[in-house]
N, C-alpha and C positions, 0 to 999 in steps of 0.2 A: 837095670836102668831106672834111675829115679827122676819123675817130669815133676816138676814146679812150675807151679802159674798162680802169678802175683796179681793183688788187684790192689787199687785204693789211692792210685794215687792221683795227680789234677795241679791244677794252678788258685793259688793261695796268697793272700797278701801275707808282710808279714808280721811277725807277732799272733798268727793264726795259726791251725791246728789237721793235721791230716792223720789217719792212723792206715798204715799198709799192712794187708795180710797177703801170705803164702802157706797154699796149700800143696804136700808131696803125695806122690801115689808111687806105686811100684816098686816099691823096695823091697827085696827080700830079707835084709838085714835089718836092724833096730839103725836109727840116724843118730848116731852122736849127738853131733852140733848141727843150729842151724844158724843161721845170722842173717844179715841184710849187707851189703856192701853200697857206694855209691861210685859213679862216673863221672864228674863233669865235665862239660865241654872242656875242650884240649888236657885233660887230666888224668892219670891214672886211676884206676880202681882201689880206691880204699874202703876198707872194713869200717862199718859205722856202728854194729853192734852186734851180740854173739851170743847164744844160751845154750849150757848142757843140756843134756837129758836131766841129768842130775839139779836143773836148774841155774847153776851157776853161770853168773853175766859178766860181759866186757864190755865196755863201751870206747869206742873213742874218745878224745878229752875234749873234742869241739863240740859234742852234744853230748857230753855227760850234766847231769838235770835237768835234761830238757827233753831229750826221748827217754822212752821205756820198751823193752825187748820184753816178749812175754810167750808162752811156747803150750799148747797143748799137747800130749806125747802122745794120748789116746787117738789124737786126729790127725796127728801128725802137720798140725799147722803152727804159726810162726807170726807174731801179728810187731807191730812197730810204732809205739804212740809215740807220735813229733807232734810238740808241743813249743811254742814259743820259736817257730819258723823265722829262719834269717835267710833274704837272699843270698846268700853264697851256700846255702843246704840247697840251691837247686842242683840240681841234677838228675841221671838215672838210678834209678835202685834195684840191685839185685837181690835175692833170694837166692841162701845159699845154703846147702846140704853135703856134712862130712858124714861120708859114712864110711869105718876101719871097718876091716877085715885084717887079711895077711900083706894091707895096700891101705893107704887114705884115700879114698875117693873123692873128687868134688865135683857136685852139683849146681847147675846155676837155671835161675828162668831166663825168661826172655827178657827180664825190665819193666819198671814201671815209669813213667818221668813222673818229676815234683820240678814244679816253677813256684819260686815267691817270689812275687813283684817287691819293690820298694814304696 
């Protein structure tokens, strides 16, 4: 079982700056991928951005050049520079953890909210 617990995040005008990390423990396996996802109000859960082990990133195209996904592997943490914050990036943000075996597993934390005022 791997627990994730996100910190970083707050209320923000926008055109401002927050950066969220997550950190995983208990894994017996190496993590693949991690990523962040978000939720907002009355909305699905989408993928906001993604990092191999290997390093390799995916971004969404609503905040491509505007966030940065960045991944320590040794600490197994996950961190998320938003930069240039736009009220409709409010929401929650997850922290999310694939870990394969003979199965993909996924991991999620609890959430962190991000509000940008206008």
């Amino acid at each position: 079982q791997v627990q994730l617990v996100e910190s970083g995040g707050g209320l923000v005008q926008a055109g401002g700056s927050l950066r969220l990390s997550c950190a995983a423990s208990g894994s017996r396996f190496s993590i693949n991928a991690m990523g962040w996802y978000r939720q907002g109000p009355g909305k699905q859960r989408d993928m906001v951005a993604s990092i191999t082990s290997g390093g390799s990133t995916n971004y969404a195209d609503s905040v491509k050049g505007r966030f940065t996904i960045s991944r320590d592997n040794a600490k197994n943490t996950v961190s998320l520079q938003m930069n240039n914050l736009k009220p409709e990036d409010t929401a929650v943000y997850y922290c999310n953890a694939k870990v394969v075996t003979v199965a993909t597993y996924n991991y999620w934390g609890k959430g962190t909210p991000v509000t940008v005022s206008s």
